[in-house]
GUVEXMAR-589281 format. One line per field, with one value per residue (C-alpha): residue in one letter; x, y, z. Coordinates in steps of 0.25 Angstrom, whole numbers, plus 5000, padded with zeros to 4 digits. Example, Ala and Ser with C-alpha at 12.3 -4.5 7.8 and 13.67 -1.06 7.14 Angstrom:
BEGIN
aa c(A S) $
xx c(5049 5055) $
yy c(4982 4996) $
zz c(5031 5029) $
END
This chain:
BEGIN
aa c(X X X X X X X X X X X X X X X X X X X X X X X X X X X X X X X X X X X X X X X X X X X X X X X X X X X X X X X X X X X X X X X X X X X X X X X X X X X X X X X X X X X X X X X X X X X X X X X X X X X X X X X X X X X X X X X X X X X X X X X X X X X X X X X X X X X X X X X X X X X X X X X X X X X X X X X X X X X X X X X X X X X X X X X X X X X X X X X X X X X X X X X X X X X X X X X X X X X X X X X X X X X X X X X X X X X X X X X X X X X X X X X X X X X X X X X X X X X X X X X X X X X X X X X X X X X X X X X X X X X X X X X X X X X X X X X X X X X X X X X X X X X X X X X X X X X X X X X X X X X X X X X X X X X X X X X X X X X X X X X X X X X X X X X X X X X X X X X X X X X X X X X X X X X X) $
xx c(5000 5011 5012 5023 5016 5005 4998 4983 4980 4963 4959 4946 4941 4938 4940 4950 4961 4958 4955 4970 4975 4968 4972 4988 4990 4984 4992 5004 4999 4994 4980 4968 4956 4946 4935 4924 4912 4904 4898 4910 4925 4924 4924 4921 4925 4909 4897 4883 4872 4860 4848 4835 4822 4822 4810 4804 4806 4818 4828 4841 4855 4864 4878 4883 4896 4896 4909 4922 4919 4933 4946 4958 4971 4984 4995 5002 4999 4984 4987 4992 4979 4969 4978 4977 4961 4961 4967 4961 4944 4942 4943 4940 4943 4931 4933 4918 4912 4912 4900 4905 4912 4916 4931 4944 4950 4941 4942 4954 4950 4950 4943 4945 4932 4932 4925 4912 4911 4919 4921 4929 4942 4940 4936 4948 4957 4951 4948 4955 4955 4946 4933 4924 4912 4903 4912 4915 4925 4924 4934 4952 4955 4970 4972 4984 4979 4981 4969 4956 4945 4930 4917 4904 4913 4916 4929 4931 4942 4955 4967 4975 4989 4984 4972 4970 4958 4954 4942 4939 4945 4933 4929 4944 4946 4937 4946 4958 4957 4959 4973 4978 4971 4980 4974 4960 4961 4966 4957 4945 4950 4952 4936 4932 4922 4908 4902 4885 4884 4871 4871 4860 4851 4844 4839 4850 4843 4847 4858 4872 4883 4895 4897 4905 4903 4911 4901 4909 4898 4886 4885 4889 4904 4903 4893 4895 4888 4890 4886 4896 4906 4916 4909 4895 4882 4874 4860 4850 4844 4850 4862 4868 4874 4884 4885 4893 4891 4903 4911 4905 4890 4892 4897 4885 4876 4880 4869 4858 4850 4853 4839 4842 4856 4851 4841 4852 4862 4851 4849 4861 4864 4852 4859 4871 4863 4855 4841 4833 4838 4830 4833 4831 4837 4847 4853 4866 4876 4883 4899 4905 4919 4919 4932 4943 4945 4961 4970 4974 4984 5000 5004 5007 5001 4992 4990 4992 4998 5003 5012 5013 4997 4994 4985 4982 4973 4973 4961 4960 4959 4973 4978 4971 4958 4951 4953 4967 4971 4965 4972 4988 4983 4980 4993 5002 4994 4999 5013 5013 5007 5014 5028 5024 5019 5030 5042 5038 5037 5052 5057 5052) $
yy c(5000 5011 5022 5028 5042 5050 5060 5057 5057 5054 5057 5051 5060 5077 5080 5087 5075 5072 5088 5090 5078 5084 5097 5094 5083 5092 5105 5094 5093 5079 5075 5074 5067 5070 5060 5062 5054 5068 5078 5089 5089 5092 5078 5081 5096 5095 5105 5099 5108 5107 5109 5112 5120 5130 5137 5143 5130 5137 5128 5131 5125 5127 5123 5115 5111 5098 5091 5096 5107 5114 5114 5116 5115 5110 5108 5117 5112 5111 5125 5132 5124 5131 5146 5144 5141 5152 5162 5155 5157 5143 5141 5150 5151 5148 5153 5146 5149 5138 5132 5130 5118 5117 5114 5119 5115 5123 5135 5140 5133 5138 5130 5134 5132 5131 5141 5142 5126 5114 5109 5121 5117 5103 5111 5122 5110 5101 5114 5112 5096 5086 5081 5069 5071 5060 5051 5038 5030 5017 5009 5012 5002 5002 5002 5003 5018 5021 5022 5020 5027 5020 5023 5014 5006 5018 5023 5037 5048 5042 5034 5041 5035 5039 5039 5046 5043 5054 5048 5043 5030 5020 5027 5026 5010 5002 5012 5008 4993 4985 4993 4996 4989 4991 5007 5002 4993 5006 5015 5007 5006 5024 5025 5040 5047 5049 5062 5066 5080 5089 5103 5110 5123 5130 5143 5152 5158 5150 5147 5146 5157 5146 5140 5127 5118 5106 5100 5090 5080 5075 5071 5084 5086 5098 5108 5121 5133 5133 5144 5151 5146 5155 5155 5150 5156 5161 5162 5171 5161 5149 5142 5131 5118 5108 5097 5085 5074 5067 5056 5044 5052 5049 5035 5031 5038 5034 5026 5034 5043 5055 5058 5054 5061 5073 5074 5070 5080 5090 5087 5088 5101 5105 5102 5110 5121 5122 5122 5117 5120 5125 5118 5121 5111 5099 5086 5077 5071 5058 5058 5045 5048 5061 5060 5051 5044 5042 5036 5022 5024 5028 5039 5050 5041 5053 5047 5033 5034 5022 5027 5013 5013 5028 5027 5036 5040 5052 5058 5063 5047 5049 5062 5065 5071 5083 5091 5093 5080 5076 5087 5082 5068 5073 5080 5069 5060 5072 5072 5056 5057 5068 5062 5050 5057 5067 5056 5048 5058 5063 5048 5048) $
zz c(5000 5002 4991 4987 4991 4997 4988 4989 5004 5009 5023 5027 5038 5038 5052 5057 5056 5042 5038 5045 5035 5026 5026 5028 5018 5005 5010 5010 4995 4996 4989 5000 5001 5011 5014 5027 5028 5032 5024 5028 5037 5052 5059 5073 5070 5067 5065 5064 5054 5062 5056 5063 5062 5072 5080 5068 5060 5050 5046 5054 5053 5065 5064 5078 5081 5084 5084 5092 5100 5097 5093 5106 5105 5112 5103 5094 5081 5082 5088 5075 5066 5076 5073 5059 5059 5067 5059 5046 5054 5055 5070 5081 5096 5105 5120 5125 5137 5146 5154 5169 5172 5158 5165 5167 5152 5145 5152 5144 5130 5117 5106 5092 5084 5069 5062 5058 5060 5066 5051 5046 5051 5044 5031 5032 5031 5020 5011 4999 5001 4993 5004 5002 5011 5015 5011 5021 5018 5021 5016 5011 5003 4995 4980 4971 4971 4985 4994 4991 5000 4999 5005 5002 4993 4982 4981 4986 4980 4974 4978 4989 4996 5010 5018 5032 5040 5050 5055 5070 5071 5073 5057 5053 5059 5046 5036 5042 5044 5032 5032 5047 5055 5066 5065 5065 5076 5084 5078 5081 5096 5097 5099 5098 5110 5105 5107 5107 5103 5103 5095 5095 5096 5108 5112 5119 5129 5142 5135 5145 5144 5142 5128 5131 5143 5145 5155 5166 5168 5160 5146 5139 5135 5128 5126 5117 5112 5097 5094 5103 5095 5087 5071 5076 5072 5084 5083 5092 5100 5098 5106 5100 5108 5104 5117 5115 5124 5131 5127 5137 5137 5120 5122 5133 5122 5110 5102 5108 5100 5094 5101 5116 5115 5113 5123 5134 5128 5129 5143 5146 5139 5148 5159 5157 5155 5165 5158 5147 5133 5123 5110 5098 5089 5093 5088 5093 5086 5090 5088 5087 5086 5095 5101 5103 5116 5121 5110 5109 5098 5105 5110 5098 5087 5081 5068 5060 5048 5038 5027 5020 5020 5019 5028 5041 5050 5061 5070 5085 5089 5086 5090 5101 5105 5097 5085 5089 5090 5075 5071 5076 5070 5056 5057 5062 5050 5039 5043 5042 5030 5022 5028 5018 5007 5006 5010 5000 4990 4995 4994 4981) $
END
């Protein structure tokens, strides 16, 4: 299977891992393929058109955040991405207001929000790269060619020399079986936290002053005022939520309904507050592959990579928790990877 170079790279995956492979690999002048079961990039970095009717039975669409609530830093590196989204617009800072009890860490917290939705960093970095939407590849199988990417059994682009999956690991462990089992065995045992999370619309009056509460007990993990964040759209009268439930609460819950979550979530949200919420419109949606739990793979071992193969893979459940840490996997995974593709090209 190994080839002489690597010139046509796909990446199987929009989030930020594979939008950050994306992004580096074509500016290193490689040929990139993007492939994303969903109808856009994001991942995780998500925001949810809802549509509803509202009181007066008009057709409104209000756009929720609900993947990761925001971007923070801690190294260098990610440090000087968030400055240049910065000075480019598409991330803002975010100073919330914390409910009481929120806790000590977030006291001092910045996040950095993209602007005007969670998707726009994942679409600054593909722009300029060619995208397959709704496309779920299902099966890698070699030819003479290089790599051939299928889905529902029909081949889907051209040949390439190298393929990267950017996926959470229980979607990338059927795609690498049949050719590292030893990845997919390690994959399928890197389970991801599941996450409930409830957006909706209520009236603002009775509303609280705070706009992020990291609640210490109960089901909620996270509840945030979206419209108080920097680029969003507020409307007179409305008070828009974003709630995501905790990690053990979502695994306890998981196959319930869509129906019976969001009742208990309301409730709980309820609670917090202090008083009934008056709602206006609300729906949950259920995160399989939220967040990863503690990493089972060795210390420093932020991407897998087979130059003989072409084959890759990088993601959070490899370089640590949050956007951050798909981020420096992505990056270790491009340096791999171009040290192959440019070696060889000097050898030759």
């Amino acid at each position: 299977m190994l080839t002489s170079s690597i010139r046509r790279v796909a990446i199987i995956g929009a989030g930020m891992a594979g939008a950050s492979c994306a992004q580096a690999l074509a500016q290193a002048g490689l040929a990139v393929q993007v492939f994303d079961k969903a109808r856009g990039p994001g991942g995780r970095l998500a925001t949810r058109r809802m549509a509803w009717m509202d009181g007066a039975g008009q057709p409104t669409e209000t756009p929720l955040d609900h993947g990761t609530p925001g971007l923070t830093v801690q190294g260098d590196a990610f440090d000087a991405f968030i400055g240049h989204g910065q000075r480019a617009g598409w991330l803002a800072q975010w100073h919330p207001v914390l409910a009481e009890g929120s806790g000590p860490a977030l006291q001092d917290a910045v996040f950095h929000v993209p602007v005007p939705d969670n998707p726009e960093v994942c679409r600054q970095l593909l722009s300029g790269v060619s995208t397959t939407w709704s496309c779920a590849i299902d099966q890698l199988r070699w030819t003479p060619a290089g790599w051939q990417l299928e889905a529902a059994g029909e081949a889907q682009g051209a040949p390439v020399d190298a393929v990267l999956l950017a996926l959470p690991p229980a979607q990338a462990a059927p795609l690498l079986a049949p050719h590292r089992n030893d990845w997919a065995r390690h994959a399928a045992l890197a389970p991801m936290q599941p996450c409930w999370t409830l957006m909706g619309v209520a009236a603002d009056q009775g509303a609280p002053d705070w706009t992020l509460s990291r609640p210490a007990a109960g089901p909620l993990a996270w509840v945030m005022r979206n419209d108080a964040r920097p680029g969003r759209q507020r409307v007179p009268g409305q008070a828009h939520w974003v709630a995501h439930a905790r990690a053990s609460w979502s695994r306890q819950h998981l196959e319930q309904s869509p129906e019976w979550v969001q009742q208990q979530l309301q409730a709980a949200i309820a609670e917090l507050f202090g008083h009934a919420v008056a709602w206006q419109h609300a729906t949950v949606h259920r995160w399989r592959y939220a967040t990863p739990q503690p990493r089972l793979t060795a210390p420093g071992e932020s991407f897998w990579w087979d130059g003989a193969l072409g084959l890759g893979v990088c993601g959070d459940f490899l370089g640590g928790a949050g956007v951050e840490g798909a981020w420096l996997s992505a990056q270790s995974l491009v340096a791999a990877v171009r040290g192959r593709a440019f070696g060889a090209a000097q050898a030759a």
